[in-house]
C-alpha positions as CSV (number, residue, x, y, z in Angstrom):
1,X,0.1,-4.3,12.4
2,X,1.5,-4.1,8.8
3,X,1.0,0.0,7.4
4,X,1.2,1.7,4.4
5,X,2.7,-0.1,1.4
6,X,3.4,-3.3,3.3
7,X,0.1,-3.8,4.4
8,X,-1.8,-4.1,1.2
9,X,1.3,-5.6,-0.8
10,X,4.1,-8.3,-0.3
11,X,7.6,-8.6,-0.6
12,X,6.8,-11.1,-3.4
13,X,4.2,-8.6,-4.9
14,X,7.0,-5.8,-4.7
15,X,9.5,-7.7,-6.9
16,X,7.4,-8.7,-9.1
17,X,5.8,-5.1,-10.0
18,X,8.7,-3.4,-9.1
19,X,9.5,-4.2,-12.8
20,X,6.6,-3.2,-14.5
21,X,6.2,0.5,-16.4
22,X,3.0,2.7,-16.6
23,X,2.8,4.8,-19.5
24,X,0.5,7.2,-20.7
25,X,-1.1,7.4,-24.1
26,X,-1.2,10.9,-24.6
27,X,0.9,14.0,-24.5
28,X,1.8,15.0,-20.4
29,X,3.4,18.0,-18.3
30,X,5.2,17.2,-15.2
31,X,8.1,18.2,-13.7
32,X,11.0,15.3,-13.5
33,X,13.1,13.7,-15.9
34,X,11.4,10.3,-17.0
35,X,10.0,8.1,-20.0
36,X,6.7,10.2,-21.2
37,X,6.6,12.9,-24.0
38,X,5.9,16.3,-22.4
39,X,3.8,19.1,-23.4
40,X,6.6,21.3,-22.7
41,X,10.0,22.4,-24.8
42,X,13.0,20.8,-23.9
43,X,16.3,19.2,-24.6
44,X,15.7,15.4,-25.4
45,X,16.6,14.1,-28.8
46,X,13.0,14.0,-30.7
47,X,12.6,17.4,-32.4
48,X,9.5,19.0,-32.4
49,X,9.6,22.6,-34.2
50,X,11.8,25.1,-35.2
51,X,11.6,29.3,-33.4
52,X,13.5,32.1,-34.4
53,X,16.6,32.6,-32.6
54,X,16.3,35.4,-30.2
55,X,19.4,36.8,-28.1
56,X,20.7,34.5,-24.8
57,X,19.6,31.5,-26.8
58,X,22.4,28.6,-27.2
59,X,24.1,29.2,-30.1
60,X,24.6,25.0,-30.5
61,X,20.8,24.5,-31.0
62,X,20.7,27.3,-34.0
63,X,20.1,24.8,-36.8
64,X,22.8,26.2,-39.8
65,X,21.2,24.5,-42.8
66,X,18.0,26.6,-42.4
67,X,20.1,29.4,-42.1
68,X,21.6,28.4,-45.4
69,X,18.2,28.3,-46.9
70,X,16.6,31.5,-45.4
71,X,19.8,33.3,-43.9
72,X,18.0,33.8,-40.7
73,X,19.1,32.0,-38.0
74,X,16.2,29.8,-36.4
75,X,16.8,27.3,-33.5
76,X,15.6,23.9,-33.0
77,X,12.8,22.8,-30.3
78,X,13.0,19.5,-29.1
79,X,10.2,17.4,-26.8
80,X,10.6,17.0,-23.2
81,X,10.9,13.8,-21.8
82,X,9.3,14.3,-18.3
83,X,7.9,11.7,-15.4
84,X,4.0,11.1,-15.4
85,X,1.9,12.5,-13.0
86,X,-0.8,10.1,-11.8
87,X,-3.9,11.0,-9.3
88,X,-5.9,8.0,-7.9
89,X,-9.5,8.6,-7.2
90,X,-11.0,6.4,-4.9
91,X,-14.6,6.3,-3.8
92,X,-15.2,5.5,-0.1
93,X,-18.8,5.4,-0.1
94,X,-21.2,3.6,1.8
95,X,-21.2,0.9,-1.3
96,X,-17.7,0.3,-1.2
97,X,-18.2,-1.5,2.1
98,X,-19.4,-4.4,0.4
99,X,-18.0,-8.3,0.1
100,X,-19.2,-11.3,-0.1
101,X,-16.1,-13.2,-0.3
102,X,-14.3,-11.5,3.0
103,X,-12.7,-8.5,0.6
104,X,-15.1,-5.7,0.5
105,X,-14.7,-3.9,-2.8
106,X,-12.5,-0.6,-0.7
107,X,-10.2,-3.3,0.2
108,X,-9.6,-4.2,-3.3
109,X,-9.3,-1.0,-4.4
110,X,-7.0,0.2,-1.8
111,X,-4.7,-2.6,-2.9
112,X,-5.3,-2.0,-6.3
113,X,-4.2,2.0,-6.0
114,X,-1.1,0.3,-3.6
115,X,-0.5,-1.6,-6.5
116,X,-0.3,0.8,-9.3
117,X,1.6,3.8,-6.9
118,X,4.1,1.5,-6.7
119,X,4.3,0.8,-10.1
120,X,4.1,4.5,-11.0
121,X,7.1,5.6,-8.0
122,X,9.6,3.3,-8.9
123,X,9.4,4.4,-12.6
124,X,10.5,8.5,-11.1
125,X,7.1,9.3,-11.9
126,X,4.4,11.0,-9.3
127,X,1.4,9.4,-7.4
128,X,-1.9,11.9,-5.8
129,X,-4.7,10.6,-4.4
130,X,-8.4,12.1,-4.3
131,X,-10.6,10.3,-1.8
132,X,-14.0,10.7,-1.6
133,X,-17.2,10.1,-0.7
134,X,-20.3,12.7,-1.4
135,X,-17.6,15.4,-0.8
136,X,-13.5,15.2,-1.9
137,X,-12.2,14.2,2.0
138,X,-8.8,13.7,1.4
139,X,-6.3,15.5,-0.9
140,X,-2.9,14.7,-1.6
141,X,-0.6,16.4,-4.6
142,X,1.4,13.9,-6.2
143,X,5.1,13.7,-5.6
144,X,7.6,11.3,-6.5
145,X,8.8,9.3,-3.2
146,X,8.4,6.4,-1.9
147,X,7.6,8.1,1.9
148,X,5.2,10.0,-0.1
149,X,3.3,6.6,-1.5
150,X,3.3,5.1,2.0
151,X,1.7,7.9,3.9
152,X,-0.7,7.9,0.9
153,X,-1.5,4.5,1.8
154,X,-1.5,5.3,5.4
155,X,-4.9,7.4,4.3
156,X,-6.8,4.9,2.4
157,X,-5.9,2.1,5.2
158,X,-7.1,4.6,8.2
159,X,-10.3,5.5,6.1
160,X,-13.3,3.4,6.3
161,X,-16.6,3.6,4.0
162,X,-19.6,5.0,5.5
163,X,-21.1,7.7,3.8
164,X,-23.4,8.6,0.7
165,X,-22.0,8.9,-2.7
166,X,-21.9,11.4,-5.4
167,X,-19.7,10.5,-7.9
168,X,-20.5,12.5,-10.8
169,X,-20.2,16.2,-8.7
170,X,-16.7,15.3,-6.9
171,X,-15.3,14.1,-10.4
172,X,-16.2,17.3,-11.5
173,X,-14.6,18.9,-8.8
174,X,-11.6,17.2,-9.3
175,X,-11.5,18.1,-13.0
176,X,-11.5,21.4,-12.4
177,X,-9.2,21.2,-9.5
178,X,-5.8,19.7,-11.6
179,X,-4.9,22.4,-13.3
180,X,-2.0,20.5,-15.7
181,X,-2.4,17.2,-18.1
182,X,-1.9,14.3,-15.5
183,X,-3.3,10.2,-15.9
184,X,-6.4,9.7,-13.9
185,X,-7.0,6.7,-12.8
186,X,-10.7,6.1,-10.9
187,X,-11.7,3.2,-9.0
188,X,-15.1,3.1,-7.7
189,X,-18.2,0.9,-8.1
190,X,-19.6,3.4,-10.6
191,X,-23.1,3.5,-8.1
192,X,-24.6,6.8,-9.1
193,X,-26.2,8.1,-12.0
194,X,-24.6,6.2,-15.1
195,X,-25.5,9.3,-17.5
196,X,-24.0,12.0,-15.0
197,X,-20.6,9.9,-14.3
198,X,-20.3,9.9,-18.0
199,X,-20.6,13.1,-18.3
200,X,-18.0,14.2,-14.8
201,X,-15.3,11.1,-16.9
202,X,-16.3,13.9,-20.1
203,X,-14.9,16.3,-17.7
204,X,-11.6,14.9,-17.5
205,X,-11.1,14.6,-21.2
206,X,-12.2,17.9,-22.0
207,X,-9.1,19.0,-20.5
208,X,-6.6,17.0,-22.1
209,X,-6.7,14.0,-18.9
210,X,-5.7,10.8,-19.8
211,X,-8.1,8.6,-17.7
212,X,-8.1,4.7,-16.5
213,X,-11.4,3.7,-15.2
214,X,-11.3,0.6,-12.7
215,X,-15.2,-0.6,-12.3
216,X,-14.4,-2.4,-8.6
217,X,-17.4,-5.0,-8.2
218,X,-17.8,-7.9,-6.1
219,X,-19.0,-11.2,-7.7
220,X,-21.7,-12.0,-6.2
221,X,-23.1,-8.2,-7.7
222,X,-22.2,-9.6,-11.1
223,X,-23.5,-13.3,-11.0
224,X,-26.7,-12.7,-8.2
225,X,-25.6,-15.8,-6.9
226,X,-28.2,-15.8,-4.0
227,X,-30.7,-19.0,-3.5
228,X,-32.9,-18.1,-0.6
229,X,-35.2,-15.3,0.3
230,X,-34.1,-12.5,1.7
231,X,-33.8,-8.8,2.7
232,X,-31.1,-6.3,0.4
233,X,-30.5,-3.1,2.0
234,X,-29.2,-0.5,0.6
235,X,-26.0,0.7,2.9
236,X,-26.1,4.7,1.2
237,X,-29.8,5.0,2.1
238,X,-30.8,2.5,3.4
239,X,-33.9,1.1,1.8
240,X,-34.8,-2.6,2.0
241,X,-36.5,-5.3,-0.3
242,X,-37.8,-8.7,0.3
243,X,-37.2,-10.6,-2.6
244,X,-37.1,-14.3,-4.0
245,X,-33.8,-14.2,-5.5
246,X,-34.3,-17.3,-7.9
247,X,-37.2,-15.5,-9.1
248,X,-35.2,-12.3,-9.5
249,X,-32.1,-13.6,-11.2
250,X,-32.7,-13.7,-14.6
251,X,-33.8,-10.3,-15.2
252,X,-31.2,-9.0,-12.3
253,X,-28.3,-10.6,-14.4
254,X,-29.6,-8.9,-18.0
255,X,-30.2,-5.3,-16.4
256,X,-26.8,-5.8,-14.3
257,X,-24.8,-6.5,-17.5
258,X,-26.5,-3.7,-19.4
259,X,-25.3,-1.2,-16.6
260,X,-21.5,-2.5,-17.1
261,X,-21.7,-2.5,-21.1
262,X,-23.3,1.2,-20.9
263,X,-20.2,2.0,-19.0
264,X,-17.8,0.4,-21.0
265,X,-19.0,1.9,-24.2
266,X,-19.2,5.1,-22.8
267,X,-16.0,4.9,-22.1
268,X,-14.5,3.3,-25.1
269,X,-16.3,6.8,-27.3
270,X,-13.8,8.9,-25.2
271,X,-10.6,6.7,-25.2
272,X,-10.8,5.9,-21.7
273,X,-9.6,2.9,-20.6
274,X,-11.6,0.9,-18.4
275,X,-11.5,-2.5,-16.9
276,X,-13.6,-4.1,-14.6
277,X,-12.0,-5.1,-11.3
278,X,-13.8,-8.4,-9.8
279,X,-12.1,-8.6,-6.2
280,X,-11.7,-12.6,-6.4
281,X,-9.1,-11.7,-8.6
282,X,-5.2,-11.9,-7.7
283,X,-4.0,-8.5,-7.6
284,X,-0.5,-8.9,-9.3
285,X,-1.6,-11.0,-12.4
286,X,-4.5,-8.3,-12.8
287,X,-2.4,-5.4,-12.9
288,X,0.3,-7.3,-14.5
289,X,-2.0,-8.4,-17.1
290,X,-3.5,-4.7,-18.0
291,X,-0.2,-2.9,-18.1
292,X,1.4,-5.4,-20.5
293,X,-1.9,-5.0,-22.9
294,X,-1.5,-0.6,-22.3
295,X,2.1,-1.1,-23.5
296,X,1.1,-2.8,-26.6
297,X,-1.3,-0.1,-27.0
Protein backbone atom coordinates (compact mmCIF):
# COMPACT_ATOMS: atom_id res chain seq x y z
CA UNK A 1 0.00 0.00 0.00
CA UNK A 2 1.05 3.43 -1.54
CA UNK A 3 2.20 6.02 1.79
CA UNK A 4 2.88 9.41 2.18
CA UNK A 5 3.16 11.59 -0.86
CA UNK A 6 2.55 8.73 -3.33
CA UNK A 7 -0.51 7.73 -1.97
CA UNK A 8 -2.59 10.79 -2.35
CA UNK A 9 -0.67 12.01 -5.59
CA UNK A 10 0.70 10.59 -8.96
CA UNK A 11 3.70 10.59 -10.80
CA UNK A 12 1.69 12.58 -13.49
CA UNK A 13 0.30 14.93 -10.63
CA UNK A 14 3.96 15.37 -9.43
CA UNK A 15 5.19 16.84 -12.77
CA UNK A 16 2.69 18.71 -13.32
CA UNK A 17 2.70 20.74 -9.90
CA UNK A 18 6.14 20.26 -9.46
CA UNK A 19 6.14 23.47 -11.58
CA UNK A 20 3.88 25.55 -9.94
CA UNK A 21 4.94 28.58 -7.22
CA UNK A 22 2.98 29.61 -4.03
CA UNK A 23 3.38 33.00 -3.05
CA UNK A 24 2.24 34.91 -0.35
CA UNK A 25 0.54 38.36 -0.51
CA UNK A 26 1.90 39.87 2.42
CA UNK A 27 5.15 40.64 4.09
CA UNK A 28 6.74 37.08 5.83
CA UNK A 29 9.67 35.95 8.31
CA UNK A 30 11.25 32.60 7.69
CA UNK A 31 14.49 31.33 7.78
CA UNK A 32 15.80 30.08 4.08
CA UNK A 33 16.82 31.75 1.07
CA UNK A 34 13.70 31.86 -1.39
CA UNK A 35 11.21 34.11 -3.49
CA UNK A 36 8.99 36.04 -0.65
CA UNK A 37 9.80 39.55 0.83
CA UNK A 38 10.79 39.15 4.52
CA UNK A 39 10.03 41.03 7.53
CA UNK A 40 13.60 40.92 8.31
CA UNK A 41 16.89 43.08 7.16
CA UNK A 42 19.00 41.59 4.76
CA UNK A 43 21.23 41.63 1.78
CA UNK A 44 18.92 41.19 -1.42
CA UNK A 45 18.88 44.00 -3.90
CA UNK A 46 15.41 45.93 -3.02
CA UNK A 47 16.34 48.66 -0.50
CA UNK A 48 14.25 49.29 2.26
CA UNK A 49 15.69 52.07 4.71
CA UNK A 50 18.73 53.74 5.53
CA UNK A 51 20.53 53.31 9.76
CA UNK A 52 23.32 55.10 11.03
CA UNK A 53 26.46 53.36 10.57
CA UNK A 54 27.64 51.99 13.84
CA UNK A 55 31.24 50.20 14.30
CA UNK A 56 31.69 46.34 12.80
CA UNK A 57 29.27 47.36 10.08
CA UNK A 58 30.50 46.71 6.33
CA UNK A 59 31.99 49.55 5.18
CA UNK A 60 30.55 48.57 1.31
CA UNK A 61 26.95 49.08 2.43
CA UNK A 62 27.78 52.85 3.93
CA UNK A 63 25.85 54.73 1.23
CA UNK A 64 28.65 57.87 0.31
CA UNK A 65 26.23 60.31 -1.29
CA UNK A 66 24.27 60.73 2.03
CA UNK A 67 27.36 61.22 3.50
CA UNK A 68 27.96 63.96 1.03
CA UNK A 69 24.69 65.51 2.01
CA UNK A 70 24.78 65.13 5.91
CA UNK A 71 28.64 64.10 6.44
CA UNK A 72 27.49 61.35 8.62
CA UNK A 73 27.95 58.21 7.44
CA UNK A 74 24.61 56.13 7.29
CA UNK A 75 24.31 52.52 5.80
CA UNK A 76 21.78 51.07 3.56
CA UNK A 77 19.05 48.30 4.68
CA UNK A 78 17.92 46.11 2.15
CA UNK A 79 14.76 43.40 2.22
CA UNK A 80 15.26 39.93 2.85
CA UNK A 81 14.29 37.55 0.40
CA UNK A 82 13.38 34.45 2.62
CA UNK A 83 11.26 30.99 1.81
CA UNK A 84 7.53 31.02 3.06
CA UNK A 85 6.47 29.24 5.83
CA UNK A 86 3.15 27.47 5.36
CA UNK A 87 0.95 25.57 8.20
CA UNK A 88 -1.94 23.40 6.98
CA UNK A 89 -4.90 23.07 9.28
CA UNK A 90 -7.00 20.28 8.75
CA UNK A 91 -10.11 19.42 10.53
CA UNK A 92 -10.65 15.64 11.22
CA UNK A 93 -13.93 15.75 12.72
CA UNK A 94 -16.67 13.60 12.81
CA UNK A 95 -18.19 15.67 9.59
CA UNK A 96 -15.31 15.23 7.55
CA UNK A 97 -16.17 11.49 7.24
CA UNK A 98 -18.67 12.28 4.80
CA UNK A 99 -19.13 11.33 0.76
CA UNK A 100 -21.45 10.62 -1.24
CA UNK A 101 -19.52 10.04 -4.33
CA UNK A 102 -16.88 7.38 -2.66
CA UNK A 103 -14.40 10.50 -1.57
CA UNK A 104 -15.30 11.61 1.88
CA UNK A 105 -14.47 15.30 2.24
CA UNK A 106 -10.89 14.19 4.71
CA UNK A 107 -9.93 12.42 1.68
CA UNK A 108 -10.16 15.40 -0.41
CA UNK A 109 -8.53 17.39 1.84
CA UNK A 110 -5.70 15.20 2.64
CA UNK A 111 -4.94 15.24 -1.08
CA UNK A 112 -5.53 18.73 -1.31
CA UNK A 113 -2.85 19.58 1.69
CA UNK A 114 -0.58 16.62 -0.39
CA UNK A 115 -1.10 18.82 -3.18
CA UNK A 116 -0.20 22.19 -2.00
CA UNK A 117 3.03 20.76 0.38
CA UNK A 118 4.31 19.73 -2.54
CA UNK A 119 3.86 22.71 -4.25
CA UNK A 120 5.27 24.78 -1.28
CA UNK A 121 8.66 22.03 -0.78
CA UNK A 122 9.81 22.07 -4.05
CA UNK A 123 9.79 25.96 -4.14
CA UNK A 124 12.68 25.74 -0.76
CA UNK A 125 9.92 26.90 1.19
CA UNK A 126 8.41 25.12 4.56
CA UNK A 127 5.22 22.99 5.07
CA UNK A 128 3.52 22.36 9.15
CA UNK A 129 0.49 20.81 9.66
CA UNK A 130 -2.08 21.40 12.61
CA UNK A 131 -4.68 18.51 12.78
CA UNK A 132 -7.49 18.66 14.64
CA UNK A 133 -10.60 17.76 15.85
CA UNK A 134 -12.29 19.38 19.20
CA UNK A 135 -8.64 19.47 20.49
CA UNK A 136 -5.19 20.24 18.20
CA UNK A 137 -4.03 16.21 17.97
CA UNK A 138 -1.27 16.50 15.83
CA UNK A 139 1.55 19.08 15.60
CA UNK A 140 4.15 19.36 13.24
CA UNK A 141 6.65 22.57 12.77
CA UNK A 142 7.25 23.23 9.29
CA UNK A 143 10.57 22.37 7.70
CA UNK A 144 11.72 22.40 4.32
CA UNK A 145 12.24 18.62 3.06
CA UNK A 146 10.77 16.49 1.19
CA UNK A 147 11.09 13.40 4.12
CA UNK A 148 9.58 16.01 6.15
CA UNK A 149 6.32 16.35 3.63
CA UNK A 150 6.04 12.60 3.48
CA UNK A 151 5.86 11.76 7.07
CA UNK A 152 3.43 14.74 7.26
CA UNK A 153 1.40 12.86 5.02
CA UNK A 154 2.03 9.70 6.73
CA UNK A 155 -0.18 11.51 9.63
CA UNK A 156 -3.12 12.71 7.76
CA UNK A 157 -3.25 9.12 5.88
CA UNK A 158 -3.03 7.13 9.45
CA UNK A 159 -5.73 9.52 10.96
CA UNK A 160 -9.27 8.82 10.48
CA UNK A 161 -12.38 11.19 11.43
CA UNK A 162 -14.33 10.38 14.41
CA UNK A 163 -14.71 12.93 16.85
CA UNK A 164 -16.64 16.27 17.69
CA UNK A 165 -15.56 19.54 16.29
CA UNK A 166 -14.64 22.84 17.53
CA UNK A 167 -13.28 24.82 15.10
CA UNK A 168 -13.44 28.25 16.31
CA UNK A 169 -11.39 27.35 19.87
CA UNK A 170 -8.44 25.21 18.19
CA UNK A 171 -8.04 28.10 15.50
CA UNK A 172 -7.56 30.14 18.22
CA UNK A 173 -5.22 28.06 19.76
CA UNK A 174 -3.26 27.84 16.77
CA UNK A 175 -3.19 31.61 16.42
CA UNK A 176 -1.63 32.04 19.45
CA UNK A 177 0.55 29.14 19.12
CA UNK A 178 2.76 30.48 15.71
CA UNK A 179 4.59 32.95 17.09
CA UNK A 180 6.19 34.44 13.52
CA UNK A 181 4.21 35.70 10.21
CA UNK A 182 3.61 32.33 8.29
CA UNK A 183 0.61 31.54 5.30
CA UNK A 184 -2.26 29.66 6.81
CA UNK A 185 -4.02 27.66 4.83
CA UNK A 186 -7.42 25.85 6.55
CA UNK A 187 -9.35 23.28 5.11
CA UNK A 188 -12.29 22.08 6.86
CA UNK A 189 -16.15 21.96 6.20
CA UNK A 190 -16.51 25.20 8.25
CA UNK A 191 -19.32 23.04 10.58
CA UNK A 192 -19.41 25.09 13.74
CA UNK A 193 -20.57 28.32 14.64
CA UNK A 194 -20.21 30.59 11.35
CA UNK A 195 -19.90 33.88 13.74
CA UNK A 196 -17.18 32.25 16.13
CA UNK A 197 -14.95 30.75 13.05
CA UNK A 198 -15.11 34.27 11.79
CA UNK A 199 -13.98 35.54 14.57
CA UNK A 200 -10.87 32.46 15.38
CA UNK A 201 -9.95 33.29 10.99
CA UNK A 202 -9.94 37.28 12.81
CA UNK A 203 -7.40 35.67 15.02
CA UNK A 204 -5.02 34.91 12.40
CA UNK A 205 -5.07 38.33 10.78
CA UNK A 206 -4.72 40.15 13.82
CA UNK A 207 -1.30 38.88 13.89
CA UNK A 208 -0.12 39.73 10.65
CA UNK A 209 -1.13 35.76 9.12
CA UNK A 210 -1.75 35.52 5.67
CA UNK A 211 -4.61 32.96 5.46
CA UNK A 212 -6.21 30.67 2.53
CA UNK A 213 -9.49 29.26 3.54
CA UNK A 214 -10.45 25.88 1.58
CA UNK A 215 -14.41 25.33 2.41
CA UNK A 216 -14.12 21.21 1.62
CA UNK A 217 -17.93 20.15 0.84
CA UNK A 218 -19.30 17.37 -0.78
CA UNK A 219 -21.98 17.91 -3.56
CA UNK A 220 -24.60 16.33 -2.59
CA UNK A 221 -24.38 18.98 0.79
CA UNK A 222 -24.48 21.75 -1.84
CA UNK A 223 -27.19 20.59 -4.40
CA UNK A 224 -29.58 18.31 -1.63
CA UNK A 225 -29.83 15.97 -4.37
CA UNK A 226 -31.86 13.43 -2.32
CA UNK A 227 -35.44 12.06 -3.79
CA UNK A 228 -36.75 9.64 -1.23
CA UNK A 229 -37.50 9.74 2.36
CA UNK A 230 -35.20 9.30 4.70
CA UNK A 231 -33.26 9.50 8.07
CA UNK A 232 -30.04 12.33 8.27
CA UNK A 233 -27.94 11.75 11.21
CA UNK A 234 -25.78 13.86 12.47
CA UNK A 235 -22.17 11.86 12.77
CA UNK A 236 -20.72 14.72 15.64
CA UNK A 237 -23.86 14.12 17.79
CA UNK A 238 -25.62 12.17 16.54
CA UNK A 239 -29.22 13.40 16.18
CA UNK A 240 -31.59 12.10 13.54
CA UNK A 241 -34.45 13.54 11.27
CA UNK A 242 -36.99 11.97 9.16
CA UNK A 243 -37.59 14.16 6.39
CA UNK A 244 -39.16 14.29 2.79
CA UNK A 245 -36.33 15.57 0.98
CA UNK A 246 -38.32 16.97 -2.13
CA UNK A 247 -40.28 18.79 0.27
CA UNK A 248 -37.19 20.08 2.05
CA UNK A 249 -35.07 21.12 -0.99
CA UNK A 250 -36.03 24.30 -1.79
CA UNK A 251 -35.62 26.03 1.40
CA UNK A 252 -32.46 23.51 2.25
CA UNK A 253 -30.72 24.92 -0.98
CA UNK A 254 -31.42 28.87 -0.08
CA UNK A 255 -30.30 28.46 3.71
CA UNK A 256 -27.32 26.19 2.40
CA UNK A 257 -26.03 28.93 0.02
CA UNK A 258 -26.56 31.65 2.61
CA UNK A 259 -24.17 29.69 4.96
CA UNK A 260 -21.36 29.60 2.11
CA UNK A 261 -21.88 33.48 0.99
CA UNK A 262 -21.72 34.46 4.90
CA UNK A 263 -18.45 32.75 4.77
CA UNK A 264 -17.19 34.03 1.75
CA UNK A 265 -17.91 37.56 2.59
CA UNK A 266 -16.58 37.31 5.86
CA UNK A 267 -13.77 36.39 4.45
CA UNK A 268 -13.29 38.68 1.58
CA UNK A 269 -13.66 41.89 4.66
CA UNK A 270 -10.32 40.48 5.92
CA UNK A 271 -8.33 39.64 2.74
CA UNK A 272 -8.52 36.04 3.19
CA UNK A 273 -8.65 34.02 0.42
CA UNK A 274 -11.18 31.42 0.25
CA UNK A 275 -12.38 28.92 -2.23
CA UNK A 276 -14.76 26.30 -1.97
CA UNK A 277 -13.39 22.87 -2.57
CA UNK A 278 -16.26 20.53 -4.08
CA UNK A 279 -14.50 16.88 -3.87
CA UNK A 280 -15.87 15.85 -7.52
CA UNK A 281 -13.39 18.08 -8.55
CA UNK A 282 -9.84 16.93 -10.20
CA UNK A 283 -7.31 17.84 -7.77
CA UNK A 284 -4.52 19.20 -10.20
CA UNK A 285 -6.73 21.58 -12.41
CA UNK A 286 -8.20 22.93 -8.94
CA UNK A 287 -5.01 23.78 -7.40
CA UNK A 288 -3.56 24.62 -10.72
CA UNK A 289 -6.33 26.83 -11.42
CA UNK A 290 -6.22 28.89 -7.94
CA UNK A 291 -2.52 29.39 -7.81
CA UNK A 292 -2.31 30.78 -11.42
CA UNK A 293 -5.38 33.41 -10.30
CA UNK A 294 -3.04 34.20 -6.56
CA UNK A 295 -0.18 35.02 -8.93
CA UNK A 296 -2.05 37.40 -10.84
CA UNK A 297 -3.10 38.76 -7.70
Amino acid sequence: MAEGITHYLTPEQLHSLGRLTLLSRYVIEGTLAGAHRSAQRGSSTEFADHRQYIQGDDPKFIDWKVFGRTDRHYVRRYEDETNLRVYLVVDNSASMAYGDGGVSKYDFACRLAAGIGYVVVKARDSVGLYLHTENIDVTMESRNSFAHLNNLLKRLQSATPGKKTNIAGTLHRIAESIRRRALIIVLSDLYDDTHAVVQALAHFRKHHHDVILFHVLDPSEIDFPFRKGARFEDPETGETLDCDPLALRSTYQKIFAEFIDEYRQAAASMQIDYRLARTDQELEPFVRAYLDERAKR
